[in-house]
N, C-alpha and C positions, 0 to 999 in steps of 0.2 A: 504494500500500500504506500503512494507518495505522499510525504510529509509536505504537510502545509502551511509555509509560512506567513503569520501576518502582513501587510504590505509594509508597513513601517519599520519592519526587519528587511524585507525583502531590500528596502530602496539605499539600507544601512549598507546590507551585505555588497550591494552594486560598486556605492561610491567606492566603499573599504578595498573592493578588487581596483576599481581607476586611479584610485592615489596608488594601489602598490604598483600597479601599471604604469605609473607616470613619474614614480621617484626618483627614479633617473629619465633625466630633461633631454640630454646630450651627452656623444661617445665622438671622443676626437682622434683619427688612426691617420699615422702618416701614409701616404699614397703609394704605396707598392703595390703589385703583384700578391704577395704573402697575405696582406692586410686585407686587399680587398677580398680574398676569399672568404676572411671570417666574417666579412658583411654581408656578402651573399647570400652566407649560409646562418643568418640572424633569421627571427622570426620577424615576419614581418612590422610589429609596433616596433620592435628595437631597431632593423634596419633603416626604418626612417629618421632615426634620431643621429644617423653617421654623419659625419661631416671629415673632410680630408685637408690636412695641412703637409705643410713640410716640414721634416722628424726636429732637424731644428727650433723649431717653433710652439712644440707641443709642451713642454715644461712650461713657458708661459702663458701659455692659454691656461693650463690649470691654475698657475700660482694666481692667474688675475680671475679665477674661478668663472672664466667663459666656457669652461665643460666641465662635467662631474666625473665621467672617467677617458683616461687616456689609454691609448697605448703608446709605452716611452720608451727610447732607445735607452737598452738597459744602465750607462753607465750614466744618465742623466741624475740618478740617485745619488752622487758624489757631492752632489749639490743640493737636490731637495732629500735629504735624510728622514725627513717627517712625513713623506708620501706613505699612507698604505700600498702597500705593493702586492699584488695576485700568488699568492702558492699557487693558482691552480690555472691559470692563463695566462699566454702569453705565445711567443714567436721564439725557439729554438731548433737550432739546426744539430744533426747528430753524425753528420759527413755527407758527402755526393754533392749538396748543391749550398747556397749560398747568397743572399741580397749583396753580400760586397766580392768583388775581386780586384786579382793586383794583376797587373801589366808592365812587366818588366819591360827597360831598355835591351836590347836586344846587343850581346857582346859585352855588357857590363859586368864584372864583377864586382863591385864595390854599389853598396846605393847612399848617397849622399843626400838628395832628397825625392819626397815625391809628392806627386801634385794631385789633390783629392778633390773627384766635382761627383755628380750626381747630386741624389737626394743624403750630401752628409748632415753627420753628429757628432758627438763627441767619442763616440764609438769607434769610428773610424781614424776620426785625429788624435785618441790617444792611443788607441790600439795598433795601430800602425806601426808607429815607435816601438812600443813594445814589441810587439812580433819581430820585429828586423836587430833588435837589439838581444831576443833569448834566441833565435833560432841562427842569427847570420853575425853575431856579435859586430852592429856597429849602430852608429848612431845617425838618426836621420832627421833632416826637418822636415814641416810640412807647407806648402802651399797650398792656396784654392784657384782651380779655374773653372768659370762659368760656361767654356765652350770645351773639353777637351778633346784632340782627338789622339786616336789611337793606332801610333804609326812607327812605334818599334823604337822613336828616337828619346823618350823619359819616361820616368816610372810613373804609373797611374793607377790609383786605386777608385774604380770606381761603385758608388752604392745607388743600390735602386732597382728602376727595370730596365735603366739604361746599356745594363747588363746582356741584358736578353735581347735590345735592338740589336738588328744583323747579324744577331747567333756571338756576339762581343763576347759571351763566358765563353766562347770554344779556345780562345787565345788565352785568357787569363789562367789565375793561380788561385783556388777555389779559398777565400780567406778564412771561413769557419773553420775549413781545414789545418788548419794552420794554430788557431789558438788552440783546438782540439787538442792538436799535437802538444802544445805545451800543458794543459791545465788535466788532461785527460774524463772532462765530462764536454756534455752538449755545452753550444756555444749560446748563451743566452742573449740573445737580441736584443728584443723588444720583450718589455714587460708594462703589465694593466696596471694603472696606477692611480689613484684618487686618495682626495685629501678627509672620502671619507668613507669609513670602513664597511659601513650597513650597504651602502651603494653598489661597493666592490663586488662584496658578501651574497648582494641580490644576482648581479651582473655574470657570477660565478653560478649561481644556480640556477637563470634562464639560459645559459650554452652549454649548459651537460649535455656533452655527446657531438660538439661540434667538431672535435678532431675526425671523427669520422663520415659526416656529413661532408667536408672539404675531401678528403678523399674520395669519397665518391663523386663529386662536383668531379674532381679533374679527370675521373677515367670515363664521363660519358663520352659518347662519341661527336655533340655537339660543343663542347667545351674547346676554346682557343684562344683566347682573352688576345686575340691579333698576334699571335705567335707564330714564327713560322713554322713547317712540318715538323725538325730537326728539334727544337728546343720544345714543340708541345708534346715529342715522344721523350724527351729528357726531363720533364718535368712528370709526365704521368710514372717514367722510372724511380726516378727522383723524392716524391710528393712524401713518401712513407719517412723519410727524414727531415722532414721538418716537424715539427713537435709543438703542437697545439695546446696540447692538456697536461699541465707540468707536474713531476713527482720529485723525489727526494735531488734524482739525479741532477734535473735543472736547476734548483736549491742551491744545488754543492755548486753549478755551474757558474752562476751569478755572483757566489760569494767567491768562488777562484777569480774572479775578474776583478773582482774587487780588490781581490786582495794582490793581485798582480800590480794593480794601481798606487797599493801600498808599498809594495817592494820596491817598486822604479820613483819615486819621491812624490808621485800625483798626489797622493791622499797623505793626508799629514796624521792621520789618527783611523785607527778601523770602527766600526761600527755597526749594529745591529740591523740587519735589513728589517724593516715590520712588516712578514708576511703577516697575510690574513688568515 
């Protein structure tokens, strides 16, 4: 028999579900490839609430509280220390594919500096260093160019999907790869971040089960986000290493990054991540 409730409950129980439906206003994700999958693969009230910036820009949109959650390039935390940070979402890579690669000068031995364009962060321009200083012991600066191209003559690290124009990662040196090799868990990326924890908390319990919604998004047979043959069958091979739904090991990943930042003089003091 169906229970019958008053209307005066009934119009309580209504609202009660639209505010928890609307507690979160806005999700701000830097513009990749990576990212826009996990929008795609939102339910529909929350995919409407995305909005895209560039990864640089996203730590301020939160701190001036123009969005309730981000997705942050992970080492953006060195800075906002008081971010709730996601244990259970976010962008890591675990080997094979990669938002950053590096493009060596071609005949070089030595890298002295290299010039970083795409969609960068602070990821890339401290990471860099690092990487070329634990694996090739030397030390390198960094520049930015707004145009670069990629012609064998300086070193270039590029982040983004700018990657994936003209098949550009078949030349490069796959970068997750590379901290992998030094830290030995997944390379944490991008991680969800808000300044408030119930938000996070909810955000985390309407995309259970999106890591494998995204994988299936890229193996149907209409799927190509303007890719060409070559890089949508390296992506469908690909897809199963990137890591959507984080467990202990991205944990350990984030704070190895962290703490690499500590070793090379970046961070002046270590510090507690606030997973949720």
């Amino acid at each position: 028999m169906r229970t019958v409730f008053p209307l005066f409950l009934n119009l309580n129980l209504a609202n009660f579900l639209t505010f928890k439906c609307k507690s979160i206003m806005n999700i701000l994700l830097p513009h990749n490839i990576f990212s826009t999958l996990i929008a795609q693969s939102l339910d529909d009230d929350l995919h409407q609430l995305v909005q895209y910036k560039g990864s640089a820009l996203l730590a301020g949109m939160l701190d001036s509280e123009k969005a309730d959650i981000v997705l942050l390039p992970s080492l953006d935390i060195l800075k906002h220390q008081n971010y709730f940070i996601s244990s259970r979402r976010g962008i890591s890579f675990d080997g094979g594919i990669s938002n950053s690669y590096l493009y060596f000068a071609k005949g070089e031995n030595s890298f002295n500096n290299i010039t970083l364009a795409g969609d960068i962060s602070g990821v890339e321009a401290i990471l860099s260093k690092i990487v070329i200083n634990e694996l090739y012991d030397q030390s390198i600066t960094v520049s930015i160019s707004p145009s670069p191209v990629i012609d064998g003559k300086k070193n270039i690290m590029l982040a983004g999907d700018i990657n994936f124009e003209n098949d550009n990662y078949l030349q490069g040196l796959n970068f997750a790869d590379e901290i992998i090799e030094i830290t030995g868990h997944p390379f944490v990326n991008f991680v969800f971040a808000s300044k408030d924890k119930e938000k996070l908390l909810e955000f985390e319990a309407r995309t259970e089960g999106i890591e494998e919604k995204i994988y299936k998004r890229v193996t149907e047979p209409n799927w190509d986000f303007r890719l060409s043959p070559p890089a949508i069958e390296f992506f469908r091979d690909s897809i199963q290493h990137v890591i959507y739904e984080f467990d202990e090991s991205d944990h350990s990943g984030l704070e190895q990054i962290v703490q690499l930042c500590y070793f090379h003089g970046i961070l002046k003091q270590l510090f507690d991540i606030k997973f949720t």
